[in-house]
C-alpha positions in Angstrom: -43.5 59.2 -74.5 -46.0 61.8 -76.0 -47.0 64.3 -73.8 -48.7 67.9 -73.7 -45.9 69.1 -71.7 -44.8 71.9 -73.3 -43.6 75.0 -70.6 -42.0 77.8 -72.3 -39.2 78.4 -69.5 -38.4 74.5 -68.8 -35.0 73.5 -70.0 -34.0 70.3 -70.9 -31.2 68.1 -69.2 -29.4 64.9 -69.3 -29.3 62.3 -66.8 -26.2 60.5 -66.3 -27.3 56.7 -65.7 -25.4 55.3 -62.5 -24.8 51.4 -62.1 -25.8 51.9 -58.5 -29.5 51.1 -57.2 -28.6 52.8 -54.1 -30.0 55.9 -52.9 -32.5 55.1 -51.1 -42.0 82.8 -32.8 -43.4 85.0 -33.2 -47.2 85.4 -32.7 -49.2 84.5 -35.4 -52.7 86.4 -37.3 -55.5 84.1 -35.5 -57.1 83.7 -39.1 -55.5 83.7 -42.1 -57.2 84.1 -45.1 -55.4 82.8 -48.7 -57.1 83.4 -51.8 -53.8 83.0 -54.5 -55.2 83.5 -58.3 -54.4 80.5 -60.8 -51.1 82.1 -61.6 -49.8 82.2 -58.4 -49.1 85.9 -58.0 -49.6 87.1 -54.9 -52.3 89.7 -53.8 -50.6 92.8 -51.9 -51.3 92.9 -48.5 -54.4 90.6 -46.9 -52.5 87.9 -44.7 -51.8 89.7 -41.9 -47.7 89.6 -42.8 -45.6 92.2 -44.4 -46.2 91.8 -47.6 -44.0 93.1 -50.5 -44.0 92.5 -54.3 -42.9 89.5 -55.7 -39.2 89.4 -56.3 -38.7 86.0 -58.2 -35.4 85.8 -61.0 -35.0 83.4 -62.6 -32.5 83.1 -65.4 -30.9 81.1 -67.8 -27.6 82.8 -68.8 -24.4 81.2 -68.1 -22.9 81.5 -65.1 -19.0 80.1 -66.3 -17.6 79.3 -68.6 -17.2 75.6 -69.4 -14.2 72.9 -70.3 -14.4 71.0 -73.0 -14.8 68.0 -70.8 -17.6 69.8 -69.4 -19.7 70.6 -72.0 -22.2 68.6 -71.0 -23.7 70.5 -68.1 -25.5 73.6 -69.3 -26.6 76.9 -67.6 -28.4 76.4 -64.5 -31.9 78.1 -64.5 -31.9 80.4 -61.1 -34.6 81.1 -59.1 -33.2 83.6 -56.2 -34.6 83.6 -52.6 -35.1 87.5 -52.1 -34.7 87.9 -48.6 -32.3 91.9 -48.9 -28.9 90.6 -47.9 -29.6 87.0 -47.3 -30.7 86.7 -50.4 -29.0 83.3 -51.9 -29.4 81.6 -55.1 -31.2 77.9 -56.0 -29.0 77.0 -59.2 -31.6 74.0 -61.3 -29.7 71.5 -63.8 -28.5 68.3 -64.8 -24.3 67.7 -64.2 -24.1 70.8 -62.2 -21.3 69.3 -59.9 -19.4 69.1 -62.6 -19.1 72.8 -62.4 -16.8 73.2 -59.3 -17.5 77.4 -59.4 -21.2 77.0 -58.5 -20.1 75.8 -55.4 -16.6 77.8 -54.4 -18.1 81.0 -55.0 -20.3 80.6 -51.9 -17.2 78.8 -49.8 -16.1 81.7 -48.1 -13.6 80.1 -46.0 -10.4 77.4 -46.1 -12.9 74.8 -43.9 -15.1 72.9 -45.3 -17.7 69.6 -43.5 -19.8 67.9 -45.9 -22.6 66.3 -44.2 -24.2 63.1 -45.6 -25.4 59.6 -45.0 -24.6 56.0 -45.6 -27.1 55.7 -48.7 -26.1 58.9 -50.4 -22.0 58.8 -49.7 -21.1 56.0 -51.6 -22.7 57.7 -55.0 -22.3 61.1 -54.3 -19.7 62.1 -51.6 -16.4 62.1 -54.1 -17.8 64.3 -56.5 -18.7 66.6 -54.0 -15.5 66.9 -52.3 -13.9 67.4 -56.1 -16.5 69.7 -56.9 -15.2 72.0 -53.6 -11.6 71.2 -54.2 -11.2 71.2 -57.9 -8.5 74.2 -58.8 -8.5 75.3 -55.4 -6.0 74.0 -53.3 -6.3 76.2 -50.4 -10.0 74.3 -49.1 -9.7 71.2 -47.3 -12.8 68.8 -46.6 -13.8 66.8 -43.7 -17.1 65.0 -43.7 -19.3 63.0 -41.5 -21.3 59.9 -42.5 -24.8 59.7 -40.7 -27.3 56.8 -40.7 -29.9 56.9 -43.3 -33.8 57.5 -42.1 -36.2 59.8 -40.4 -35.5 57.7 -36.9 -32.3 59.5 -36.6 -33.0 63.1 -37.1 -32.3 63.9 -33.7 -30.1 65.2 -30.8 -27.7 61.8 -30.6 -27.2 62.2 -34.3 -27.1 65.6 -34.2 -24.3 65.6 -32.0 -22.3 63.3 -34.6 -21.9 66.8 -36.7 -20.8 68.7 -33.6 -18.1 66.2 -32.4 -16.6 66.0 -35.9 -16.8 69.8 -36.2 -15.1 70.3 -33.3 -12.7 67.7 -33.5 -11.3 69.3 -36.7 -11.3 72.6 -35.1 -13.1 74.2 -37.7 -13.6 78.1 -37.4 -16.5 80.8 -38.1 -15.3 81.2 -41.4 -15.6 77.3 -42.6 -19.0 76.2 -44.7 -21.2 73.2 -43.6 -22.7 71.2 -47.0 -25.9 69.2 -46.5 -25.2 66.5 -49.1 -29.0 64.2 -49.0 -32.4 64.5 -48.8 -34.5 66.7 -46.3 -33.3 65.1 -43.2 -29.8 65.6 -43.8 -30.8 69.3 -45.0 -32.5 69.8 -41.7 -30.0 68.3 -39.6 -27.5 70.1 -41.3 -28.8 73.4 -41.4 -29.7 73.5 -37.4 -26.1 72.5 -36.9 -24.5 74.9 -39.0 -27.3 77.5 -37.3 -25.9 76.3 -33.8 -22.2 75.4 -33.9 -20.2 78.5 -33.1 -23.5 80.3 -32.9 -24.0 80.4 -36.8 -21.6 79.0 -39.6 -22.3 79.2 -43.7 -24.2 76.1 -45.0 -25.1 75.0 -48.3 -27.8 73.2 -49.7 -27.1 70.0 -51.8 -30.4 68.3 -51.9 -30.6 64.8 -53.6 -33.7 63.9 -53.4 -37.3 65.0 -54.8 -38.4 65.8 -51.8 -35.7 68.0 -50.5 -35.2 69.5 -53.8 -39.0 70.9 -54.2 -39.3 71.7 -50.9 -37.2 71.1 -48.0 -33.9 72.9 -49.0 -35.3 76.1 -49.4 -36.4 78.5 -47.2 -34.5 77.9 -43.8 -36.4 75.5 -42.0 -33.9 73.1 -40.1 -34.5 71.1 -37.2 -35.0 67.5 -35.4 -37.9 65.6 -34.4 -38.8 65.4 -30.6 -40.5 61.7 -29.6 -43.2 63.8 -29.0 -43.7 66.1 -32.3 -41.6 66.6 -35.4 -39.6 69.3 -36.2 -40.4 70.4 -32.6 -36.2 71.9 -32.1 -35.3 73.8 -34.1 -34.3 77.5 -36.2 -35.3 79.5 -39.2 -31.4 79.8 -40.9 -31.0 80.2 -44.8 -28.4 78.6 -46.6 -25.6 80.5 -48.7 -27.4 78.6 -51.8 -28.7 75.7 -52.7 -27.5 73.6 -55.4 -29.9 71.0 -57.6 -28.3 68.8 -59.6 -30.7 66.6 -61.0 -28.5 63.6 -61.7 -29.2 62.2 -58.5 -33.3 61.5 -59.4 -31.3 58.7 -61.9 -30.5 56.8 -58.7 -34.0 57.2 -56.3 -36.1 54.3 -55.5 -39.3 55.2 -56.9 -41.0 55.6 -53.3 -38.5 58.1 -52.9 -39.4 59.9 -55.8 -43.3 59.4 -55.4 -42.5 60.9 -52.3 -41.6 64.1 -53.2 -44.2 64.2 -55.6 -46.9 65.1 -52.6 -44.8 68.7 -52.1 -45.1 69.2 -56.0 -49.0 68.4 -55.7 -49.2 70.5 -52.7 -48.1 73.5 -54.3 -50.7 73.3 -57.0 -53.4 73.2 -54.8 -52.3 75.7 -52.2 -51.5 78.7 -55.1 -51.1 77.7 -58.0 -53.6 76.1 -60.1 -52.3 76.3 -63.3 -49.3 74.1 -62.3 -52.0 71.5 -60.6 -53.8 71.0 -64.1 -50.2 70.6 -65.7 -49.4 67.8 -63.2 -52.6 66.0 -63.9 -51.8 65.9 -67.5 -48.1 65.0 -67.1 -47.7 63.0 -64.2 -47.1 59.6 -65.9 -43.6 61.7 -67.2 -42.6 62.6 -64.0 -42.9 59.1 -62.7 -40.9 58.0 -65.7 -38.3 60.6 -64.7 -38.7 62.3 -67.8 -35.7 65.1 -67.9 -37.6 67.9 -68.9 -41.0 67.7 -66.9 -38.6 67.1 -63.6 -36.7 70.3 -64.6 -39.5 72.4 -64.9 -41.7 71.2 -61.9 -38.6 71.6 -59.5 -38.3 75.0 -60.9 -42.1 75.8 -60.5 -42.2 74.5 -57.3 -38.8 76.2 -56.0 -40.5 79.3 -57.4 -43.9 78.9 -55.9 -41.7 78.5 -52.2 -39.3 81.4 -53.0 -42.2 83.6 -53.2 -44.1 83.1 -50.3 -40.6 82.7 -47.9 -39.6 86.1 -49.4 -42.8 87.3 -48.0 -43.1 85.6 -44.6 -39.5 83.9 -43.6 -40.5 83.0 -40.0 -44.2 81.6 -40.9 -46.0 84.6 -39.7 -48.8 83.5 -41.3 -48.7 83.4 -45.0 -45.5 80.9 -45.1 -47.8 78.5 -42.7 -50.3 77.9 -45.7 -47.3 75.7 -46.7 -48.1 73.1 -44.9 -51.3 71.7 -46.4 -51.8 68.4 -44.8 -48.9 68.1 -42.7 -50.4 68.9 -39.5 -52.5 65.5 -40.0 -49.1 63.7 -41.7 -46.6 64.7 -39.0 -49.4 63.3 -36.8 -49.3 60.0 -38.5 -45.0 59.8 -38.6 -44.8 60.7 -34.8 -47.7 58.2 -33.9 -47.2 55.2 -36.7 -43.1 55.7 -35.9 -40.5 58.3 -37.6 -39.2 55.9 -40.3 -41.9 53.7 -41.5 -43.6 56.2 -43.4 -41.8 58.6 -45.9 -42.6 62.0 -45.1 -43.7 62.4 -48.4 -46.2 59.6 -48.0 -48.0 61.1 -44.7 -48.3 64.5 -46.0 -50.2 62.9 -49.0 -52.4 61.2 -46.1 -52.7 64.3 -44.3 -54.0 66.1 -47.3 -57.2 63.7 -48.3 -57.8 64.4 -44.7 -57.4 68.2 -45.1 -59.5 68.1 -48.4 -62.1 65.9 -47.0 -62.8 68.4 -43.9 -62.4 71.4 -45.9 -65.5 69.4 -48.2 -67.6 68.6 -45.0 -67.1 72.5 -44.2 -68.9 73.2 -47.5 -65.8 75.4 -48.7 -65.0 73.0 -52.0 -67.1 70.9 -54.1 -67.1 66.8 -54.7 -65.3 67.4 -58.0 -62.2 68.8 -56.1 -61.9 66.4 -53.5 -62.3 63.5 -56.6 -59.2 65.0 -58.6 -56.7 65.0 -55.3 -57.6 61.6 -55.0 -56.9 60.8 -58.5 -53.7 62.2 -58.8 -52.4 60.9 -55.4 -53.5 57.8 -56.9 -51.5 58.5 -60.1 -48.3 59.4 -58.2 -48.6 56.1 -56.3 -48.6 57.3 -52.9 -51.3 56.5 -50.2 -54.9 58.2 -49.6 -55.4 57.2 -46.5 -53.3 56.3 -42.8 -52.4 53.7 -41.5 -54.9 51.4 -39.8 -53.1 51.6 -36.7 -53.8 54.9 -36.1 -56.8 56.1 -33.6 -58.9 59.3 -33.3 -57.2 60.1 -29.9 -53.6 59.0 -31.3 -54.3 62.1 -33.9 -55.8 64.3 -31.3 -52.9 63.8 -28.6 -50.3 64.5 -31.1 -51.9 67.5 -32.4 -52.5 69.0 -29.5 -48.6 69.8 -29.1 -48.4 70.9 -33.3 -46.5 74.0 -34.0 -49.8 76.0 -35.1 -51.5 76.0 -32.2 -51.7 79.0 -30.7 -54.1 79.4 -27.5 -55.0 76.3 -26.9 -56.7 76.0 -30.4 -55.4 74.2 -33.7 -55.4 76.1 -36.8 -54.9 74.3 -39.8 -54.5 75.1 -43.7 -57.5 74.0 -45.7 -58.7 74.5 -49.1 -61.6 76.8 -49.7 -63.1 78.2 -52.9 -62.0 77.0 -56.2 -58.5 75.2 -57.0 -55.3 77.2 -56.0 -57.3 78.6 -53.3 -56.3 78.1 -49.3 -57.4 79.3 -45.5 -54.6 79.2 -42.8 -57.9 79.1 -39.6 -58.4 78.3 -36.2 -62.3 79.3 -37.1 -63.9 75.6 -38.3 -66.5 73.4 -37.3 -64.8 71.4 -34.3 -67.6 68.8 -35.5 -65.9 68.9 -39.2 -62.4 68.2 -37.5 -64.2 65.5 -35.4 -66.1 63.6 -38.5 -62.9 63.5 -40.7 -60.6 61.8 -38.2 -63.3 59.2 -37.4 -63.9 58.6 -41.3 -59.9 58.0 -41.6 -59.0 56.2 -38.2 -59.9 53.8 -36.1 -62.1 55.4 -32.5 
């Protein structure tokens, strides 16, 4: 398929076809202002955070050296999470657990407990455990098999991990391994941040979603029937591992899914990457190998930066969440499950673009290109029907960004790659975008 894509830093990989179709607080500024340039740098010091320069590296050179029967996985690109000495590593490529040392150098115990679901198991679990076990006999590998969907990330799930950790007496020193998307990443992660008061974890994220956004940076949690991601800890993984195989077995909701981070990243800080999604996003949809390489690596970049910055969402790390104070709105109140993440967050942004418009802080033209190229990426522009004006209101009322008793959200303002982290709006902008998108 032609195509303009052309980045001077992607590198290409090949996907392995699979015969399976499975695979389905600290106080906060009161006003935070975001003005990133096209290139996504960051200014020095305006967010009210700590700001320090950017400390990005990303490389290419080879890591290990390879078998012959091996050859086919190349180098991972690296893009390094620069947090002093929690600093860890997100390794990019095709085949990479098919390179066992990627994964025992962070393993620094005899215990591991690979935690997955019933989708992702039957393609992925094996090779996993090999990839842990392969030329070191001294690890052992217990794992735990968790139903597959948003409606479990909680506390009865949750405490599937625990009993199996505990019933195979594993120590401090053993590893927990989030094998799935970003529910099994967040699950994971708070249970590796709770059992024993604080294990090692690693990141092996198999889905678009998780690998662009939700496996780096520490987030980990469960939902509340009340909120998502109301329970929860900031806790960084040892590393986080992408092999891009897995995108060969996603359903494409899965994948369109994902797609709304990689959008949302564009918008927020970086408009250079935005205008090379609109051009390319009929390759990413066809799973091209290269354009998925290179936006996982832009966007893992884009996220290392500002979580190297602001770890615990002091402000800066909160302009992250561009339309997911309307979408977590919409999976609490439609029902955790029936809508992909992914898919409310796409919601949640036309919603965020269409008040920041009303607001008179972006122009027509803006708010026509987000809806083209949700459109393009085939995921939804608006909420469901069944959702009301109070339904958004009620559940928003309890979001994590409110601070005293008013709502600050992240909305777009100024010219593309351009974002405001405010309590300080128009309550009669708020008001006029959630009737225009739900029901009274």
């Amino acid at each position: 398929m032609a195509s303009s894509f052309c980045p001077k830093q992607a590198l290409s990989f090949t996907s392995s076809a699979s015969a399976h179709q499975l695979h389905q607080s600290r106080a906060i500024p009161r006003d935070i202002h975001v003005c990133f340039p096209a290139s996504g740098s960051l200014p020095s010091s305006r967010y009210g955070v700590k700001s320090k320069a950017t400390r990005l590296k990303v490389s290419a050179t080879k890591v290990m050296d390879q078998s012959p029967s091996k050859s086919r996985s190349k180098a991972p690109t690296v893009v390094e999470v620069d947090l002093g000495n929690r600093s860890y590593p997100i390794y990019i490529g095709a085949g990479l657990l098919d390179q066992p040392e990627l994964l025992q150098r962070h393993i620094h115990g005899k215990r591991v407990l690979v935690v997955t679901n019933t989708t992702v198991a039957p393609l992925y679990l094996d090779r996993t455990i090999s990839a842990l076990t392969d030329g070191n006999p001294n690890v052992t590998v217990e794992s735990v098999i968790l139903p597959d969907g948003e409606q479990f990330k909680n506390m009865e799930t949750l405490m599937k991990v625990f009993d199996k950790a505990i019933e195979s007496r594993l120590d401090r020193r053993c590893t927990f391994v989030a094998l799935g998307g970003g529910v099994i990443g967040d699950m994971c992660g708070y249970a590796a941040a709770s059992y024993l008061r604080g294990v090692n974890f690693i990141q092996i994220p198999t889905t678009v979603m998780a690998q662009v956004d939700s496996s780096v940076g520490g987030k980990t949690g469960i939902n509340h029937p009340l909120g998502k991601n109301m329970i929860g800890a900031f806790y960084q993984p040892q590393c986080v591992l992408v092999d891009t195989d897995p995108l060969t077995t996603l359903p494409d909701k899965e994948l369109a899914s994902g797609l709304a981070e990689v959008i949302k990243y564009g918008l927020i800080r970086d408009a250079e990457f935005f205008e090379w999604q609109e051009q390319n996003m009929p390759l990413l949809l066809g799973r091209d190998p290269t354009a998925f390489t290179y936006a996982i690596k832009r966007s893992c970049e884009n996220k290392a930066d500002v979580v190297s910055q602001d770890e615990k969402e002091g402000g800066l790390r909160a302009t992250l969440n561009l339309g997911h104070t309307f979408g977590h709105a919409v999976e609490t109140g439609f029902g955790y499950g029936q809508w992909l993440h992914g898919e409310a967050v796409a919601a949640g942004m036309v919603m965020a673009v269409d008040m920041s418009r009303r607001l008179g802080w972006i122009d027509d033209s803006l708010v026509e290109r987000v809806h083209k190229i949700l459109q393009q990426a085939k995921l939804p522009t608006s909420p469901p029907e069944t959702m009301t004006v109070e339904m958004f209101k009620s559940i928003m009322a309890v979001d994590k960004k409110v601070a005293d008793g008013k709502l600050r959200l992240i909305l777009l303002k100024g010219p593309l790659g351009n974002c405001v982290f405010t309590g300080d709006y128009d309550q009669k902008a708020l008001d006029e975008t959630l009737r225009a998108f739900s029901k009274s």
